[in-house]
C-alpha positions in Angstrom: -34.9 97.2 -15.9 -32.9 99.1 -18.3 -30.9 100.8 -15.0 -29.6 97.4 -14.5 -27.5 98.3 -17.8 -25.5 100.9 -16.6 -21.6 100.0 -15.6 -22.4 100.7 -11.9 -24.8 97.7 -12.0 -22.7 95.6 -14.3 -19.8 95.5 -12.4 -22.1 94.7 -9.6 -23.8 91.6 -11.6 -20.1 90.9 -12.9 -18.5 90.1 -9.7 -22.1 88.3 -8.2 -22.2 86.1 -11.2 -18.5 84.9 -10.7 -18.4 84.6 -7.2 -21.2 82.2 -7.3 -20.5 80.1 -10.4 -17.0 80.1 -9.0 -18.5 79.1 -5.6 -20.8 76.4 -7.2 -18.2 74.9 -9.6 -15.9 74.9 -5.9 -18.7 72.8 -4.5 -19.0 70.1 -7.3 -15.1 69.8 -6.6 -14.0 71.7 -10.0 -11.5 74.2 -10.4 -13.6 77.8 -9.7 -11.6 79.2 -12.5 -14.3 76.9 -14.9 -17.7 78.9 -13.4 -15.2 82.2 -13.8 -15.3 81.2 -17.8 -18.5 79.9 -17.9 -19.5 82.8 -16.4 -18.1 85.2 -19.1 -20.1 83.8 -21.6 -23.2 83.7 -19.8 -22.7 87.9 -19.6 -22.2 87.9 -23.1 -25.4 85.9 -24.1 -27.4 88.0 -21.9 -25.7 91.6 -23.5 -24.3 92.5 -20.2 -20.4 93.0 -21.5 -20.6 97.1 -20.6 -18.8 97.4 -16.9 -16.6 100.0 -16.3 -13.6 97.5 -14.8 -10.8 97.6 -16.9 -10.6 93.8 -17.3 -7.4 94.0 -19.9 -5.8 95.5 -16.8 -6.3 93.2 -14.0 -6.0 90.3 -16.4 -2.6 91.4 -17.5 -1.5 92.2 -13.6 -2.4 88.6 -13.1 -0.4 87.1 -15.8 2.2 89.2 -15.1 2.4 88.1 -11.1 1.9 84.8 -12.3 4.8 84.6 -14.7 6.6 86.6 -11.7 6.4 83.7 -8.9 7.3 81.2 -11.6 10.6 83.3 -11.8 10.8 83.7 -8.3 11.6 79.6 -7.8 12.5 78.9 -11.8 15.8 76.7 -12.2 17.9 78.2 -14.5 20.1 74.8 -15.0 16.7 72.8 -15.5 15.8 75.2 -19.0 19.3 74.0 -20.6 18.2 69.9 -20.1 17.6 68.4 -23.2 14.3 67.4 -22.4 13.1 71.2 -21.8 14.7 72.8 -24.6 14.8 69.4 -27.3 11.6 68.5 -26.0 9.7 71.8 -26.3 11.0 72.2 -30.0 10.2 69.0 -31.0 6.8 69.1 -30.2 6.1 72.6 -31.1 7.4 71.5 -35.0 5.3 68.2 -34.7 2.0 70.0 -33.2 2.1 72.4 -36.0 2.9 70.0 -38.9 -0.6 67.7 -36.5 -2.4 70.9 -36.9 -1.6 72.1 -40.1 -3.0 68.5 -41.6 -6.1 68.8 -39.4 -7.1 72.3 -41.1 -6.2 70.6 -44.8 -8.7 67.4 -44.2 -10.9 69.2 -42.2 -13.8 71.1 -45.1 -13.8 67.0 -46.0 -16.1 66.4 -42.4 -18.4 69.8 -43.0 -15.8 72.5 -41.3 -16.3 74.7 -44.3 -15.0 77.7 -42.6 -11.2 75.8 -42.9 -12.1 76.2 -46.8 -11.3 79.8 -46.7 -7.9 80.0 -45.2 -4.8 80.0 -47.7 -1.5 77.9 -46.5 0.1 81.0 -44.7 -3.2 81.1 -42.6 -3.3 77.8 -41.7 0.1 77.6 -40.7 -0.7 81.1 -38.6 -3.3 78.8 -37.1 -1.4 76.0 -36.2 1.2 78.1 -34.9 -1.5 79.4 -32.2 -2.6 75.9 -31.1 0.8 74.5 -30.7 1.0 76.4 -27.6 -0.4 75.2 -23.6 -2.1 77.1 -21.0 1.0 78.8 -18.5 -2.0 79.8 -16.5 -4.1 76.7 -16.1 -0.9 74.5 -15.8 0.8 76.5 -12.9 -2.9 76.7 -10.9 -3.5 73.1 -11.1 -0.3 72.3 -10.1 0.2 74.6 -7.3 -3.0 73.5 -6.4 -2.4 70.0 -6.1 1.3 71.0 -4.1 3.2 69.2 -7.6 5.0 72.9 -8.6 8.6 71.5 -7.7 7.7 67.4 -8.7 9.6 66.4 -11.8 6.7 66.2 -14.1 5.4 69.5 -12.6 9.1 71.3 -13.6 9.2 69.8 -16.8 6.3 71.2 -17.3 7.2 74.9 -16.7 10.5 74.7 -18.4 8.6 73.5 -21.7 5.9 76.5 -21.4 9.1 78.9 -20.5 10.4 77.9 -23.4 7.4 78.2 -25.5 7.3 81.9 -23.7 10.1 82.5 -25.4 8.9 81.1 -28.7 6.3 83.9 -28.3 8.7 86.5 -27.6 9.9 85.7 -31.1 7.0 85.7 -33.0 5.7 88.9 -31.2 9.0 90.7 -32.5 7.9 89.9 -36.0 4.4 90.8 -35.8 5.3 94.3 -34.5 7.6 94.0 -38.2 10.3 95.8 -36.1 13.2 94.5 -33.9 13.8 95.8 -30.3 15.8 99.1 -29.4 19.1 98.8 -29.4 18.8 100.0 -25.9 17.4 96.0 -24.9 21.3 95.1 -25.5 21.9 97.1 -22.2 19.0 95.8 -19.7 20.4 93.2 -19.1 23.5 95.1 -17.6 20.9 97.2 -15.9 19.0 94.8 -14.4 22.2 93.2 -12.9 23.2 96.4 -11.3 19.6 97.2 -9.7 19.8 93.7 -8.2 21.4 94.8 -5.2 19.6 97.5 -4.4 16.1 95.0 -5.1 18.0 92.2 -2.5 18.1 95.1 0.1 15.1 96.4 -0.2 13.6 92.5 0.6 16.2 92.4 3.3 14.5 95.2 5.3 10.7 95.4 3.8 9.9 93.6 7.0 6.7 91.2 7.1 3.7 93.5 6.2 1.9 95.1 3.5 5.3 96.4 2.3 6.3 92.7 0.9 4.1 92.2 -1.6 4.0 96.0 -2.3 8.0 94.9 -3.2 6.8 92.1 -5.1 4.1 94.6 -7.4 7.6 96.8 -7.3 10.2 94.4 -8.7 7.1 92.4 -11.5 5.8 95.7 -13.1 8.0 98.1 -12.4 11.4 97.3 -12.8 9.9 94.1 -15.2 7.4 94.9 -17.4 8.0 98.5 -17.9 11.3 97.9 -18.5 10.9 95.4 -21.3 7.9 97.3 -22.8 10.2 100.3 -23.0 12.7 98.5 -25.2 10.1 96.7 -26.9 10.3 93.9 -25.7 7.4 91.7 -24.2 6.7 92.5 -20.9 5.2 89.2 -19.9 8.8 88.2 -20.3 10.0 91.3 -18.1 7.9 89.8 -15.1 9.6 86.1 -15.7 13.2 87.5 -15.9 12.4 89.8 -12.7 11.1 86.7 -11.0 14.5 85.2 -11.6 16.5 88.1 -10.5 15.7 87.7 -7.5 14.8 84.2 -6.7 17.5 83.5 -5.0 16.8 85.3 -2.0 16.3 83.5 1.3 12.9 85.2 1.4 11.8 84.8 -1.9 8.9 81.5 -1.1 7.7 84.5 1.8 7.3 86.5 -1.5 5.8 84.2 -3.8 3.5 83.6 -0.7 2.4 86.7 -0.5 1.7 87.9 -3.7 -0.5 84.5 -3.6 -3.7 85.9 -2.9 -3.6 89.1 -5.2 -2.4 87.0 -8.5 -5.8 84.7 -7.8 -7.6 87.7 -8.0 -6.3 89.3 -10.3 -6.7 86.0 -12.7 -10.1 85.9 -11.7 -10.4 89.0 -14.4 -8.6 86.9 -17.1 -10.6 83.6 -16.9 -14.1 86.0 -16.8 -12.3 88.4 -20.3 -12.3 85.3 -22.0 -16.2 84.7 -21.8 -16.6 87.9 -22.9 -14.1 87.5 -26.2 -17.1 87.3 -28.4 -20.8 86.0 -28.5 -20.6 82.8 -31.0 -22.3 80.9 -33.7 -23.2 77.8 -33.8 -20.3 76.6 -36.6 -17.9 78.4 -34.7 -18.9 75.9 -31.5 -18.4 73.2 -33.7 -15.2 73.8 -34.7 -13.8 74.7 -31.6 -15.3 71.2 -30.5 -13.6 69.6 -33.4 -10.0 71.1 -32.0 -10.7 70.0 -28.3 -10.8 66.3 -30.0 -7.3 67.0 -32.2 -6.1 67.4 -28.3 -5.7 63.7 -27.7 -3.3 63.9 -30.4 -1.4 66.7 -29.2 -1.8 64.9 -25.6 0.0 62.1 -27.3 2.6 63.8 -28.9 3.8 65.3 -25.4 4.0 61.7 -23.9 5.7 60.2 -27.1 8.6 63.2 -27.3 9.0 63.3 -23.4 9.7 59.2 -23.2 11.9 59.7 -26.1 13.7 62.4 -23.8 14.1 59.6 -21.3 11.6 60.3 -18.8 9.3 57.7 -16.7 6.4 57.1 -18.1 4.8 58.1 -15.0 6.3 61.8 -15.4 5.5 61.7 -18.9 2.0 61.0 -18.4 1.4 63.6 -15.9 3.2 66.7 -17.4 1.0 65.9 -20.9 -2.1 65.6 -18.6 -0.7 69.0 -17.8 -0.3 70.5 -20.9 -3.2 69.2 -22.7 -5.1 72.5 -23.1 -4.5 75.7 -25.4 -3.0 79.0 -24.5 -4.2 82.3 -24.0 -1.2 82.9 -25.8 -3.5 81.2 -28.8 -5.9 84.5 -28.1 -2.7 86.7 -28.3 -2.0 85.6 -31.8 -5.3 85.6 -32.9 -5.7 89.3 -31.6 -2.9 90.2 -33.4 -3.7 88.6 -36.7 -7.1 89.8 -36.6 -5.4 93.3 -36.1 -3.8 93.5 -38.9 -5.8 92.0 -41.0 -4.5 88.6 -41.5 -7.3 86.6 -40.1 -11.3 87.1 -40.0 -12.4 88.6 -36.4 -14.1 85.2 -36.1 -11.0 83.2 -35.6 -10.4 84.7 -32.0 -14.3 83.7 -30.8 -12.7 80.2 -32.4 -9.9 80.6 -30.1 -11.6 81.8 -27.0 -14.3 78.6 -27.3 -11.5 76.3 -27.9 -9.6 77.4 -25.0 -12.7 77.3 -22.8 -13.1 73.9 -24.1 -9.9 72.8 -23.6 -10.1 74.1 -19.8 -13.1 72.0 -19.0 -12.1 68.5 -20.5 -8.9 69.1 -19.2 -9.9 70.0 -15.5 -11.3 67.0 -14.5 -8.2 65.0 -16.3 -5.5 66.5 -14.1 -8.3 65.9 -11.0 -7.6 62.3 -11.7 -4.2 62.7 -13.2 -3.1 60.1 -10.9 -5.7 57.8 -10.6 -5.7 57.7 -14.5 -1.9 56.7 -15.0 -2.6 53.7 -12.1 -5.2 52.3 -14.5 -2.9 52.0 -17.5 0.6 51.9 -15.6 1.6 48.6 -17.4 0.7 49.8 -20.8 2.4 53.8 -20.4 5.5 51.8 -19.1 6.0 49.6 -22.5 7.2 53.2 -23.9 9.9 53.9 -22.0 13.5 54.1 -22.9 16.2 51.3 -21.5 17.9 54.5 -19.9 16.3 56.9 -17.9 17.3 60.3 -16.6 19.2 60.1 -13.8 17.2 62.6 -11.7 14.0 60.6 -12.7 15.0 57.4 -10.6 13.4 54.9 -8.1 13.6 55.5 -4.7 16.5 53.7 -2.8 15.0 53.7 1.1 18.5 52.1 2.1 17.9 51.3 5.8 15.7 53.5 7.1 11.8 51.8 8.6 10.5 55.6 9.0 10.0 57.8 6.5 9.0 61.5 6.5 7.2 62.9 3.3 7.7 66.6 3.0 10.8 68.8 4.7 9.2 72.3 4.8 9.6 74.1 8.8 7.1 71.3 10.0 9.0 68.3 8.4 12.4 69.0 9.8 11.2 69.4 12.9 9.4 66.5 12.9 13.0 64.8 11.6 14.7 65.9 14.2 12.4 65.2 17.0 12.1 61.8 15.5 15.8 61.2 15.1 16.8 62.3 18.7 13.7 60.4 20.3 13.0 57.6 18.4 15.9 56.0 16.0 18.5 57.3 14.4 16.7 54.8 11.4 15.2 58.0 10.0 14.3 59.0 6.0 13.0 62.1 4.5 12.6 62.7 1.0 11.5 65.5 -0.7 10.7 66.7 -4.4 12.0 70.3 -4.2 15.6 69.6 -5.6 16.8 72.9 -3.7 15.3 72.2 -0.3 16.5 68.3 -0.5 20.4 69.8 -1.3 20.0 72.0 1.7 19.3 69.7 4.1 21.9 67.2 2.7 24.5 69.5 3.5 23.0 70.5 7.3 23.7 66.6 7.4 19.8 65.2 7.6 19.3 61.9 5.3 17.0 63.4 2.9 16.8 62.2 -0.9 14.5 63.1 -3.7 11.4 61.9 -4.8 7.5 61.7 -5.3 5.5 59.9 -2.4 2.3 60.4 -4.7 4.4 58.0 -7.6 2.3 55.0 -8.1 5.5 53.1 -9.2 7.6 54.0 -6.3 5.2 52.6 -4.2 5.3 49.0 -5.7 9.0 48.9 -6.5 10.1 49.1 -2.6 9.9 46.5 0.4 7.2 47.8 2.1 7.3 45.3 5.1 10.6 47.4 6.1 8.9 50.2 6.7 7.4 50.4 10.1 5.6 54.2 9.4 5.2 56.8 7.2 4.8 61.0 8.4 3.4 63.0 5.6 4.7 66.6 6.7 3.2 67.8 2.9 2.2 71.4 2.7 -0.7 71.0 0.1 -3.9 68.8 1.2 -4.2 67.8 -2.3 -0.6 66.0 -1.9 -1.4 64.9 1.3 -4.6 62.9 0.2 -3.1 61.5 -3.2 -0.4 60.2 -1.3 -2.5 58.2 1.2 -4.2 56.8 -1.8 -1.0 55.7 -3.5 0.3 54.2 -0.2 -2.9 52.5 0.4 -3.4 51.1 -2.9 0.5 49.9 -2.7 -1.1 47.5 0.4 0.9 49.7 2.9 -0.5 48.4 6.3 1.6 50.7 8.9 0.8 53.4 10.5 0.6 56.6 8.5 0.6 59.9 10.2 -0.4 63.0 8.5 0.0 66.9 9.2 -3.0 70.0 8.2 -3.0 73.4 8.1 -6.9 73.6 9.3 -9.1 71.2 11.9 -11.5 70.5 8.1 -8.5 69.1 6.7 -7.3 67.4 9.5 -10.5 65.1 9.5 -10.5 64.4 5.8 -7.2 63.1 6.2 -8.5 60.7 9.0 -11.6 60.0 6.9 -8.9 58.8 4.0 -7.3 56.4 5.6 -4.6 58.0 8.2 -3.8 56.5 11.3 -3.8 60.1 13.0 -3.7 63.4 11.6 -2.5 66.2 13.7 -3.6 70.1 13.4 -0.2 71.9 12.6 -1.5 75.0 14.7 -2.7 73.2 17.3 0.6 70.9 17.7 2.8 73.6 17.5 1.0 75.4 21.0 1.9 72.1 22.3 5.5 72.3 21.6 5.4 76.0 22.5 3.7 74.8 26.1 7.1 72.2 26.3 9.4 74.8 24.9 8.8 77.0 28.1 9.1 74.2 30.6 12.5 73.7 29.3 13.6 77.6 29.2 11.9 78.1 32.5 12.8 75.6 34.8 9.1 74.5 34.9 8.1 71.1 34.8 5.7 69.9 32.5 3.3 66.9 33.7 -0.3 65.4 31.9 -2.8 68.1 31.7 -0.9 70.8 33.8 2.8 72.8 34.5 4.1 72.9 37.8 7.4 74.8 38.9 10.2 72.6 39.6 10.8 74.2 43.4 7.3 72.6 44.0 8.4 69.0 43.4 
């Protein structure tokens, strides 16, 4: 059997054993990306860490495409709120004052390995596990269609800014500053725009798109940081930005989709292989997954105090209640040069794997566990609120359309011109609600999956509900909010595939309608109307024939 240790082989047993602990953990309803870690350490228990795949590479392509559609649809405007900047200092300082008081007391409860660590150390320490997962946060929220909610934007501008936080440290670790040449990129990056703007413009709808997208992250991104040493991570965010703006940027983001999964695949499986731990190395690392309630807390506390809902509040420390690979970065480095023991990043990498699995199931049930202690979370909140973080004001519309993607308008407008002129839609993409305002539709902001919307409206003046959502996960929370509000309408719903269609029936929705399958229809009327053909039940006729 010792052919089966050869890299050919390896790679082989690599991708087998992820693929089906991904597909298992899939089938248990659990995010794959817990069988892809689980599945690291399982190849480094059995000795099987020497495959030829350069899994530092395809790791760092993910993050970087990753951090690159993050750019793509980052709001600038939203990083300079109080509550993304204030809030993201605040409890950075107070997570590493928590963690630097955990290592003190901890040799007290049999963590001897704490012992050996002088202050500097400790606060290096602390310093790495102030930090939250970019990765995790933005998979489970795009997963669950919540990348553009309130909670899910507060929750990337306080990771952008603790991007940025690592930008800084990484400059002192090198113990040198940037080229002076890094005072210029940002000149240069303003003139290449153009020409990047163009070449979307005419890249057409093929392989070339997200061949642009690989173009504009690592190229004219990362490279170009790295070369004025600065952190290239960085480099893919700010090359996100540049051209976010674009019409065709969500086509973009959309393609790249598939490719950044993949390539993230090969981070979640690297951190399995970090190191093949001991037994007091498990233990502490179990000991820091508990210190995250505290840090859990401290997000909620310092975000209410920032005059969010509680709701929000709840949801975006659900979010963040994990540790960083950027915890593994600093640990790498320290153990680099010296100023840590090699031991501290298998520490790290079992911490972070621990952190990913309590914290999976948590933002599973993100929801459901806020409507269990609603009354409670709410006693924190501030007499003022922010203004975007507001109830919803129906006015006097009785139907009201959840989502105003392609799909959604269109089934606005049909509903408008057919039915009543009584019509709502509301959104929580900030961007696309502005848009329509000013094509003249009634759309407004907000969350149709917010428990407390749901019981601070009349619902006896609402004589249906559309859910037009574009993520099923959306879809399905919302019908559970509705429901449990004692909605007893209609509620119509809208998938993407005929599996998803029925699961939305099976949860409670009056009718759910195939997207693919209702757009033929309209097609079908579409050429009645351009041809002069009359459309009748069940068949077409030509109007001469009547």
């Amino acid at each position: 059997m010792d052919f089966l240790n050869t890299a050919p082989y390896i790679n082989s047993i690599w991708i087998a054993s992820v693929f089906l602990s991904g597909f298992v953990f899939k089938r248990l309803n659990l995010p794959p990306m817990l069988g892809f870690l689980l599945s690291g350490f399982l190849m480094n228990f059995l000795g099987l860490t020497n495959g030829s795949l350069a899994l530092e590479e395809i790791a760092d392509i993910g993050i970087f495409l990753l951090l690159f559609t993050i750019g793509l649809k980052l709001d600038l405007k939203g990083l300079a709120k109080p509550v993304i900047w204030g809030g993201a200092t605040v409890h950075a300082i107070g997570t590493i004052l928590l963690f630097f008081l955990f290592i003190l007391v901890a040799p007290t409860i049999g963590l001897i390995l704490f012992a050996d660590l002088s202050l500097q150390q400790i606060a290096l320490v602390a310093f790495a596990l102030s930090f939250s997962s970019t990765v995790f946060a933005v998979k489970f929220l795009e997963q669950k269609g919540e990348m553009n909610a309130l909670h899910g934007r507060a929750s990337i501008g306080i990771l952008i800014m603790q991007d940025l936080m690592a930008v800084f440290f990484l400059t002192i670790s090198k113990g040198e500053w940037p080229s002076l040449w890094a005072l210029s990129l940002p000149l240069v990056l303003l003139v290449a725009r153009p020409l990047l703007l163009y070449f979307i413009d005419h890249i057409g709808h093929g392989e070339m798109l997200p061949l642009s997208g690989f173009f504009i992250a690592l190229v004219i991104g990362t490279t170009s940081f790295s070369l004025v040493g600065l952190k290239p991570d960085l480099g893919a965010l700010i090359a996100g930005v540049l051209v976010g703006s674009h019409e065709r940027s969500s086509e973009l983001s959309r393609s790249l989709l598939g490719f950044k999964d993949l390539f993230l695949v090969g981070f979640f499986f690297q951190v399995g292989l970090t190191g093949l731990p001991q037994m007091e190395h498990v233990l502490i690392a179990l000991a820091l997954t508990g210190v995250l309630l505290l840090k859990s807390i401290l997000y909620f506390l310092v975000m209410t105090r920032f005059k969010l809902r509680a709701r929000t509040s709840t949801l975006a420390a659900i979010t963040l209640s994990n540790y960083s690979e950027f915890g593994l970065l600093v640990m790498a480095i320290a153990a680099k040069k010296e100023w840590l023991g090699s031991e501290w990043l298998i520490i790290a990498a079992l911490a972070l794997t621990f952190s990913f699995l309590a914290a999976a199931p948590l933002n599973i049930k993100a929801n459901f566990i806020y409507d269990c202690f609603a009354n409670f979370l709410r006693r924190f909140e501030t007499n003022t609120r922010l203004a975007e973080d507001h109830d919803l004001d129906l006015g006097g519309a009785d139907i009201i359309i959840f989502g105003m993607g392609p799909f959604g308008t269109m089934a606005y407008e049909t509903t408008r011109s057919r039915v009543s002129n009584r019509v709502m839609a509301v959104d929580y993409n900030k961007r696309i609600v502005e848009e329509h305002r000013k094509a003249g539709r009634n759309v407004i902001w907000g969350d149709v999956t917010d428990h407390d919307l749901w019981r601070k409206i009349d619902l006896r003046k609402i004589k249906i509900i559309m859910l037009t959502l574009t993520k099923q996960q959306a879809n399905l929370l919302a019908l559970q909010e509705i429901k449990g509000a004692g909605f007893e309408g209609p509620i119509t719903a809208a998938a993407l595939f005929e599996d998803h269609r029925l699961e939305l029936e099976e949860a409670g929705a009056t009718a759910a309608y195939n997207v693919f399958s209702e757009a033929g229809a309209g097609y079908a009327d579409h050429v009645c109307q351009a041809t002069g053909l009359v459309c009748r039940t069940n068949f077409i006729v030509s109007a001469d024939q009547i």
